[in-house]
N, C-alpha and C positions, 0 to 999 in steps of 0.2 A: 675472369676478374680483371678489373682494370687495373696498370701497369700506375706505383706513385709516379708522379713526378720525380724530372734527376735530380739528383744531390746538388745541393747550390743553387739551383735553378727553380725553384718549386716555389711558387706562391706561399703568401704565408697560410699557417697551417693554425685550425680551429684548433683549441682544447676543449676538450668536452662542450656543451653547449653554449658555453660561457667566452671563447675563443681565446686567443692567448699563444706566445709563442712554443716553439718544442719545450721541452725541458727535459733539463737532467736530475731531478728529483722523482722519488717514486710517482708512480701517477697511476689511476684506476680510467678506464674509460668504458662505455656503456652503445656497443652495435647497435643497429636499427632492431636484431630479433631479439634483445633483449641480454646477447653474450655477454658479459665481461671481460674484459682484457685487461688486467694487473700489469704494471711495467716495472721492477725493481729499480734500486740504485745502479746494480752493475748492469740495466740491460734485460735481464732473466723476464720470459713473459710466461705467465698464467692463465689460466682460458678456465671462467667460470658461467656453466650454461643460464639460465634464466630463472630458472629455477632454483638454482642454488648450488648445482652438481661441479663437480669439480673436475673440469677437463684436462687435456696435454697440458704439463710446460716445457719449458727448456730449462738445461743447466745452471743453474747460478754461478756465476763466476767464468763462463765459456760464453764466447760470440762463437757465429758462425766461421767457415772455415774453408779457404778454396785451395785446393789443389792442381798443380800442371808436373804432367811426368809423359816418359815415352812408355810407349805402350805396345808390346807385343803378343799378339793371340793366334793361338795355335788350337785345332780339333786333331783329334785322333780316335778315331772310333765313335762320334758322336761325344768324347770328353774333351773339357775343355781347358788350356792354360794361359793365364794371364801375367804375365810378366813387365812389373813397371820398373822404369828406369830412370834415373835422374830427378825423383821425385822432390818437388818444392811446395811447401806448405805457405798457406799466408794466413794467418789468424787475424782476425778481425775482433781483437779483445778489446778495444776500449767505445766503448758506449759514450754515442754523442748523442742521444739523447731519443726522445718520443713525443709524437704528436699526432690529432685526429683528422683524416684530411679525409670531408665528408664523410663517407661513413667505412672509412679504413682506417687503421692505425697504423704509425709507418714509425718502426723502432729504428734510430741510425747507430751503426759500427762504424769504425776506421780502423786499419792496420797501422803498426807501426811508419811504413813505407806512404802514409797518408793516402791508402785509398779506401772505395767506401765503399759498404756493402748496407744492406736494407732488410729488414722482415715486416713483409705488410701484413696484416690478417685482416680480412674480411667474412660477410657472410656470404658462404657458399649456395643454403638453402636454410630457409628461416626454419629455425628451431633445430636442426636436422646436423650439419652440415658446417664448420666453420674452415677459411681457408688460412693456411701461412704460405708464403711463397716467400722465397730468399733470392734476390736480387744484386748482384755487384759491379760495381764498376772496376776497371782499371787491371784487371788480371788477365792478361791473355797467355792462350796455350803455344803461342810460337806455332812450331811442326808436330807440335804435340798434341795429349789429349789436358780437359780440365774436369775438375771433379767439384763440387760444392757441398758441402753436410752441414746437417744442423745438429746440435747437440740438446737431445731430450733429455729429461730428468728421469734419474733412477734413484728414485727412494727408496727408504727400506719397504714397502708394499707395491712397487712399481712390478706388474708381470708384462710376459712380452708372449702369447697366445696366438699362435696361425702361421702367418706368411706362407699360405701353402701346404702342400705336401712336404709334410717333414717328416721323417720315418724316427727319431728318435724319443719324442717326448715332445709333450704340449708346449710347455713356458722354455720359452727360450734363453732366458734371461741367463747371463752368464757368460753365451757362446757368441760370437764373431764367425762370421761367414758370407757367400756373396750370394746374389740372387739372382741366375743367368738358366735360362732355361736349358739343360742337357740329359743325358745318360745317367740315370740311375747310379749308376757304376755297378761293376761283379765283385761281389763280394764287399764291396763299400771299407775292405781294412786300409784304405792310403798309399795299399803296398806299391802298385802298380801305376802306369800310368791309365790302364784304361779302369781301375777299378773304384775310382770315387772315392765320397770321404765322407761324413756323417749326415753331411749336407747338401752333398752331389742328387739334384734332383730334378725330376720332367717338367714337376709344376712349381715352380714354385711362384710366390706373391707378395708382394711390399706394400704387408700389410697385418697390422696386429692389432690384437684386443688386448687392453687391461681391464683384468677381473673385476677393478673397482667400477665400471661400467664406461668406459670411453674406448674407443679406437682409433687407430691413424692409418689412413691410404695413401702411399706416396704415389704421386699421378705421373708414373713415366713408363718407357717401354725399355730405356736404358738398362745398363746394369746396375744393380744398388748392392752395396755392401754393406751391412748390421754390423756395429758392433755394440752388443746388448753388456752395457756394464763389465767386458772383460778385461777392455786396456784400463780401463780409469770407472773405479765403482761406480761412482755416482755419477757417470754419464751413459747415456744411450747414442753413440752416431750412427747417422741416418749418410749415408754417402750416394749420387750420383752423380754416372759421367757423364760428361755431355762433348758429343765431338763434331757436329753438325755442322759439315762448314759455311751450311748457307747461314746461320745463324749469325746475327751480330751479336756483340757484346750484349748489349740489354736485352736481348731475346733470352738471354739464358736465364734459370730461374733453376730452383730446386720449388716444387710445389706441395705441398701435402691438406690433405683433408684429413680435420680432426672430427668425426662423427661422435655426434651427442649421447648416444644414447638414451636412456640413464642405464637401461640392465642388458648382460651381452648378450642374450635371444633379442633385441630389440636394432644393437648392433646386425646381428648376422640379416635381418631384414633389411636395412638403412644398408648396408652393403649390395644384398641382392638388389635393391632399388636402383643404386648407382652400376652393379658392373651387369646386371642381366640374369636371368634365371631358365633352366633349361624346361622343352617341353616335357608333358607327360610320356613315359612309356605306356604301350595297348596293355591291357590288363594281363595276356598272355608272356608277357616280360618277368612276370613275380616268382613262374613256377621254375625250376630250375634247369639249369643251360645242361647240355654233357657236349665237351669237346672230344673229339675221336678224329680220326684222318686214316689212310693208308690207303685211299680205293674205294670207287664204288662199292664191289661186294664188304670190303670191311666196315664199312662205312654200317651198311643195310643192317649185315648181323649186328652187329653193337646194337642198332635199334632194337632188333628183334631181344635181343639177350636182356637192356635196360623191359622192355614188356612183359616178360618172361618173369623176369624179377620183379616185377610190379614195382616199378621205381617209378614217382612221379616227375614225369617233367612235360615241358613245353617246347622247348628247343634244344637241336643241334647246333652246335658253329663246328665249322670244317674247313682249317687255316690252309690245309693243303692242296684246293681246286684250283690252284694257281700252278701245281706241282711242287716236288722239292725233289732231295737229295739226300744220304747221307754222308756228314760230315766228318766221324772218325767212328766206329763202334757202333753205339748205340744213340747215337745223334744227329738227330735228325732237324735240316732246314728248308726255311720257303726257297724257291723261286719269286723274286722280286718284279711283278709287271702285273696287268691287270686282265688277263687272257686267262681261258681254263685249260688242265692240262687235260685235252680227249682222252690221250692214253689211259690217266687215272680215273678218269671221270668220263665214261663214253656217255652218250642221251643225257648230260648232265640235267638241262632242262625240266625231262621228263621224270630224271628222277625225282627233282626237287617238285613238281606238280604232283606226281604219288605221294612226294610226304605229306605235303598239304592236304589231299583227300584220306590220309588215315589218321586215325581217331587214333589217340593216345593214353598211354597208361590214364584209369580215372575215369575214361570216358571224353574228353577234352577233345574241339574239334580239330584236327590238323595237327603236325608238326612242323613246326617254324625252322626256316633252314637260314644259319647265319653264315658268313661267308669271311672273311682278311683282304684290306686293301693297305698298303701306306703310300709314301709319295716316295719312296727311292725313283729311279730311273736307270737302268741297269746299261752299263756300257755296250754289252754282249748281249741285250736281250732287243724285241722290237722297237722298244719306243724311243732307243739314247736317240739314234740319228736323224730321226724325225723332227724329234720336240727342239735339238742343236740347230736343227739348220731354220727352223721358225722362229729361234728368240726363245724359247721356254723352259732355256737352262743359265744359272749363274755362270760366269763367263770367269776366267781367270788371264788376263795377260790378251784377251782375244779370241779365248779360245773353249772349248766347253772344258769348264772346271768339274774335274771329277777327284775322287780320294775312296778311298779303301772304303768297302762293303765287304760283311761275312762273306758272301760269294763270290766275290771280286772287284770292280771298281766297278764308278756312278758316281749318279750326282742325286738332288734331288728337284723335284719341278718345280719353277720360279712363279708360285703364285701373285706377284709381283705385278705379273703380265695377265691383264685382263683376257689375250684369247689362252693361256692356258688352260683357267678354267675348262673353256668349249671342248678344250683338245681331253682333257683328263674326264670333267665328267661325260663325255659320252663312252665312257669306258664304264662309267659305274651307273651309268641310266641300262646302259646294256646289262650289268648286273640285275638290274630289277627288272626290266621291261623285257628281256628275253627268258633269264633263268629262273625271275620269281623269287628270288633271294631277298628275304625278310629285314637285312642289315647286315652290317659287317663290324670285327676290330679294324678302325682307322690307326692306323700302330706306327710309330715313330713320330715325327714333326720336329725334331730336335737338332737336327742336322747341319742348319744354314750356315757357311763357313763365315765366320764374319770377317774374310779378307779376300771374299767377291766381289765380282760387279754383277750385279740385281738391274733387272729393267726400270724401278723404281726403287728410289730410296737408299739410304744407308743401312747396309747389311746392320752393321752393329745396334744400330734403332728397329730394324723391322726382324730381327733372330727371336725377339721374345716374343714378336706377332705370328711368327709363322705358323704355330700350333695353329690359331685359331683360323689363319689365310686358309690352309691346310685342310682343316674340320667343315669349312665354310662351304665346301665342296660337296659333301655330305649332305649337308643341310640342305643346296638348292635343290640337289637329285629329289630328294625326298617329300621335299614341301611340294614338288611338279609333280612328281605321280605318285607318291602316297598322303594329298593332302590331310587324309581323313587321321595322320597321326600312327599310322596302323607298318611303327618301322623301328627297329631300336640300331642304336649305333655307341658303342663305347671306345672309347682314346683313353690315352694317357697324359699327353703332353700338355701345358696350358700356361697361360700367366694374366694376369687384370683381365677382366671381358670376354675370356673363355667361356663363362658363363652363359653367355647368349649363344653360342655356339653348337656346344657339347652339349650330350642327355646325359648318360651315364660313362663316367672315370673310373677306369681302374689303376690298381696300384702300381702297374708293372712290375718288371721281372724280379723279382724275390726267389732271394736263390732257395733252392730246394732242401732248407735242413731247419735248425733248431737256434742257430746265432743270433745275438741282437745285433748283431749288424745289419745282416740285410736276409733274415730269416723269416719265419715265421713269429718273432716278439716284434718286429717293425710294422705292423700290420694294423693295428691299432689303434697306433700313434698317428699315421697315416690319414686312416678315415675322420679320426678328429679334426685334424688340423683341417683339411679337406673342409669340413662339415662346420669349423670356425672362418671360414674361407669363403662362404657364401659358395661352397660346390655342395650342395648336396645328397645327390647320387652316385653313390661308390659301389663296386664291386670288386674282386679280387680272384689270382689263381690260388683251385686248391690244386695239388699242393706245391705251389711254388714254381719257378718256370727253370731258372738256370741252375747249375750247380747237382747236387744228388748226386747218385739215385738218393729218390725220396722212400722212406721207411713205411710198412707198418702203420706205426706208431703216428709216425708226421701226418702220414694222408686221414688218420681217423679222430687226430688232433684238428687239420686245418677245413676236415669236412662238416666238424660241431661249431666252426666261427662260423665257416660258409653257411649253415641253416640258420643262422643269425643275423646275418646281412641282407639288406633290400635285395639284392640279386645274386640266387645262389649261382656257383659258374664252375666247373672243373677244367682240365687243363691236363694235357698226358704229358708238357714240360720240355726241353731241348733233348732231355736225354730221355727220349718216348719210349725206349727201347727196353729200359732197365728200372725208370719210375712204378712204382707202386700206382695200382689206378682203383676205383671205384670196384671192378671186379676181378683182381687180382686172386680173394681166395672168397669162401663161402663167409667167413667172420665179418668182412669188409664187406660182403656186399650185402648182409642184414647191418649193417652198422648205418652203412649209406642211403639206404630204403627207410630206416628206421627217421634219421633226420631230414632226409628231405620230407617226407611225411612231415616233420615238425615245420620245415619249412613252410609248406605246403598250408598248414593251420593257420599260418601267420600271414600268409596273403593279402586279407580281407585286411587286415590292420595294413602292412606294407605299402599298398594303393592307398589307403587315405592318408599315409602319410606321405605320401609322393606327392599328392592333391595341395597338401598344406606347403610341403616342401615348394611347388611351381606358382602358390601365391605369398610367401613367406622367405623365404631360402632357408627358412628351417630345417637342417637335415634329418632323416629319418634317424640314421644311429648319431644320436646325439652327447656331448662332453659332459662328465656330472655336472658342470658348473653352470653349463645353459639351461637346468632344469633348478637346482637346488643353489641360487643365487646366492644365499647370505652364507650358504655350508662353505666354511673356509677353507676345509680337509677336504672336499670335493675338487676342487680346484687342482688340487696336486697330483690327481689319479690320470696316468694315461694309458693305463693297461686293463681298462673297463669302461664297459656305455652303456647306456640307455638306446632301446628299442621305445621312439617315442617319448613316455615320461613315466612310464611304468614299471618297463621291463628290465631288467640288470642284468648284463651278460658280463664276468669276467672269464674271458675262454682261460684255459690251460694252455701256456706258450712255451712251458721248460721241458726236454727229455727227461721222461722219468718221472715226473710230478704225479702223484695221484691224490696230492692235498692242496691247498694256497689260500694264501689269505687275501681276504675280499672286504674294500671296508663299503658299509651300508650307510647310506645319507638317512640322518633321519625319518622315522616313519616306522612303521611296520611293513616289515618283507617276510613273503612267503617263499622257502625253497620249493622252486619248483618240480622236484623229484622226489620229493619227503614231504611236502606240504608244513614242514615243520617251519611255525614262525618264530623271525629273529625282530628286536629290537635295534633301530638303527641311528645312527650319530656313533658309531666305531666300527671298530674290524673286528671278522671274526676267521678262525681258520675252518676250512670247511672240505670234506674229505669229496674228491673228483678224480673219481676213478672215469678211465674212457668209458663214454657212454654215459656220465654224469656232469658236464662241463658244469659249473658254478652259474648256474642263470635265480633268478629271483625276480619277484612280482609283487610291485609296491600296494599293499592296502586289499588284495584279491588272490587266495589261493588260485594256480590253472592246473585244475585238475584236468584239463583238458588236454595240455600238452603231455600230464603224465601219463594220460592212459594209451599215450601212440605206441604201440610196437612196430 
């Protein structure tokens, strides 16, 4: 979008068609696609689509807002702290006025201290697409950093819907938090420093929907920090920093795209349009995963044991061809490098060529053998001193920058540098073109210290890129010698444009219990937001990765989400040793046979919705609110979805539960275990015992899925 002219210096400026100088009375003006742009007395602007729909505005009563502070960041285990100091606010309250200069609107601020700042809006993409960008003069950061926010309106019907992976709950509104890609965190209570906090997350995105039908993407790679109506009700700030020092003053900007929609399934398209959508998975990706490790021969029996039981599935993943360790008891880690360990895995090749020639539970040609890669670079393993003396490590002071790894110290490899690529993927072309390995988890990306030196760029700009620099690696191995699409690959980490990158996200490590913090009720919330996010292929561990042992109870709980989800996946968890697994007793493993079975039914639907999803960014498990627009109670549910637009799955996430209330979007719905139909536009409570999760089916009995044993 073209940059206005400076302040002072800019030709005089149209009014509407009719021409005429700025003014400081209300004024209405009319884009080339038809938008409106409303400008109040104090400044406040309004965005009304062509239609008549009612887009973003800003605060009434608030200009925009720059800030200059010191700034210090620190990682520790992949978590991150930001500590500013000396913070200086400049408001830009008093409104000098609005005018149309071609076909942008250029609203003027000043601060007190007389300097001036700008909000231009343009058309981004006719009908689609409108831009604000906020421009200032005269605030510079010194030796510091600078920040610029724009204050959006929070009305009383104002929701804040996405930004990512958020594990608490849809609408955000209310909460303040920052947007920096890292660690999860363990256990997510704040206690700790390495354990996160409600909002410590791999993916996250800046970017949200309101229910009422519009969205805003803020276009940076920086960090941005929300504050959703917490400080001050009736504002929403939007904050980024910007520290670039190639950057001149006018270069800097806060930019955001308000997408028109009118309804949010129209949104989550208009999104996927702009940030990318991933390819399809091969049809063999639907049936479900079993994670297992310990060795060849442990490896084989599990196979043989899952056939035995006639359990359906498709694919192994076996995180530990790389080797591991154990860590205290019953806890078990990788080894961080991209080599197999023989010892564990002697003829590993051959073995993985066996699986592919035998036929699986079902009848099903082959088993797909999935594999673990991430980007660490291990001090003590082959590749640190290699990739250090090439350039293909961030550098600290001169020197390769390394810091604490679960196994000891590393760094991780500076995609940065166009030959790392060369150097890393022919490690994972080797994965395929030697071992015949179907895919892998790409596991971590969150790493990047942002107080490196990177071969290109500034850490602090390129930390929210690295996921996808990262993933990027995947992608070229794969499109070379598996063009035909015939490869699945899941991550975790991401932020804007991941999209293009990644096929299927999982949720990462969820500790192994029953909390809403960072348990099995986080899970949910998760895939929505995800899925309002323009991601729409999730998957998830059952039952849980860190934390436990897992129960019982837990594993036969998070194995009825997993036959719910595009891609069912198990997981034996950190503490492999003491977790609860698929075949732990005879109960469990008809429990487990019984839903992947349901799984397994649901297939045929799952691939066209994957189809729809790669030309839509429609996610497969979708939000009430994306299906049942105008239901206003739908909107507020995040602890239930839609399989498509039919199906209702509200799993059982509490110990102990064997009832919950589940509220029903208008229509007729069928329980799908009783066939008995409910009336829907309320809640009703409905008795889920294990083995009976609360599912329902809009407008069609499935007696189909009843009669699985």
């Amino acid at each position: 979008m073209r940059r206005p002219a400076r302040w002072l210096s800019a030709p005089a400026l149209l009014l509407l068609a009719c021409g005429g100088p700025t003014t400081l009375a209300p004024a209405s003006y009319v884009l080339s696609d038809g938008t409106r742009v409303d400008v109040a007395s104090d400044g406040a602007i309004s965005l009304t689509s062509e239609s008549g729909h009612a887009l973003a505005a800003t605060a009434s009563g608030r200009g925009p807002l720059a800030r200059t502070f010191g700034l210090r960041a620190t990682m520790l285990q992949g978590f991150y702290t930001f500590r500013r100091s000396n913070a200086l606010d400049t408001s830009f309250s008093i409104f000098e006025g609005s005018a149309l200069e071609g076909d942008h609107v250029v609203v003027r601020f000043a601060s007190a201290a007389g300097q001036h700042a700008t909000v231009t809006i343009g058309v981004e993409t006719p009908d689609v697409a409108t831009a604000m960008e906020l421009a200032i003069d005269g605030v510079t950061p010194g030796d510091g950093e600078l920040s610029y926010a724009l204050p959006f309106a929070c009305d009383e019907d104002a929701s804040f819907v996405g930004f990512g992976e958020q594990y608490n709950q849809t609408d955000q509104r209310g909460e303040s938090f920052p947007l920096w890609v890292g660690e999860q965190g363990i256990g997510r209570t704040g206690r700790t420093s390495i354990s996160g906090d409600e909002h410590t997350t791999y993916y996250p995105m800046p970017w949200w929907i309101d229910w009422r039908g519009f969205g805003v993407l803020v276009d940076t790679t920086a960090r941005v920090d929300v504050d959703l109506c917490a400080t001050e009700s009736e504002v929403a700030w939007i904050e980024v920093e910007h520290r670039d020092p190639a950057e001149t003053n006018e270069q800097r900007s806060l930019r955001a795209l308000v997408l028109h929609g009118p309804s949010p399934r129209a949104l989550v398209t208009q999104l996927g349009d702009r940030v990318g959508r991933p390819p399809v998975p091969p049809d063999w990706a639907y049936s479900p995963w079993i994670g297992m490790q310990g060795g060849r021969e442990a490896v084989l029996a599990e196979v043989q044991e899952l056939e035995d039981a006639e359990v359906p599935f498709s694919a192994i993943w076996v995180q530990d061809w790389v080797g591991g360790r154990i860590l205290t008891g019953d806890t078990y880690d990788l080894y961080y490098h991209w080599n197999a360990d023989e010892t564990q895995y002697p003829d590993l090749a051959g073995m993985v060529s066996d699986l592919h020639a035998r036929a699986s539970t079902g009848g099903r040609e082959g088993i797909r053998f999935l594999a673990y890669a991430n980007s660490f670079v291990m001090a003590d393993l082959e590749h640190f001193d290699e990739m250090a003396a090439m350039g293909m490590l961030p550098t600290q002071d001169g020197m390769p920058y390394s810091f604490p790894i679960v196994l000891g110290r590393g760094s991780v490899a500076d995609f940065t540098n166009p030959a790392t690529y060369e150097y890393v993927n022919g490690y994972l072309r080797e994965m395929v073109s030697h071992y015949g390995f179907d895919g892998w988890m790409a596991d971590f990306g969150e790493w990047l210290p942002p107080d490196a030196t990177i071969h290109e760029g500034d850490p602090m700009l390129v930390h929210n890129e690295y996921p996808r620099l990262w993933h990027h690696a995947s992608r070229e191995v794969f499109d070379e010698l598996r063009p035909d699409g015939d490869w699945v690959v899941f991550s975790r980490s991401g932020w804007t444009g991941e999209q293009r990158e990644q096929q299927i996200v999982w949720l990462g490590d969820q500790e192994a219990d029953f909390l809403p913090t960072d348990g099995l009720p986080t899970v949910v919330p998760a895939m929505l937001n995800l899925g309002l996010s323009a991601t729409p292929l999730v998957t998830h561990d059952i039952a849980g990765y860190s934390g436990g042992p897992s129960t019982k109870e837990l594993y036969q709980r998070w194995t009825e989400l997993g036959a719910f989800t595009t891609f069912m996946r198990t997981h034996e968890g950190l503490n492999a040793g003491a977790n609860w697994n698929w075949n732990s007793d005879a109960d469990t493993i008809a429990h487990f046979r019984r839903f992947a079975r349901v799984h397994e039914a649901l297939v045929p639907e799952f691939m066209a919705l994957a189809e729809e999803a790669h030309a839509t960014s429609i996610p497969p498990l979708r939000h009430l609110g994306l299906v049942f627009e105008d239901d206003v109670p739908s909107r507020a549910v995040s602890d239930e979805y839609l399989i498509g637009d039919t199906l209702l799955v509200a799993p059982v996430l509490n110990e102990g539960q064997t009832s919950r209330e589940v509220y029903l979007p208008p229509g007729t719905w069928f329980h799908v275990w009783t066939g008995t139909s409910y009336e829907g536009g309320r809640s009703i409570t409905i008795e889920a015992p294990i083995g009976s999760p609360p599912v329902f089916s809009l407008g069609t009995d499935r007696a189909d899925l009843r009669a699985i044993e």
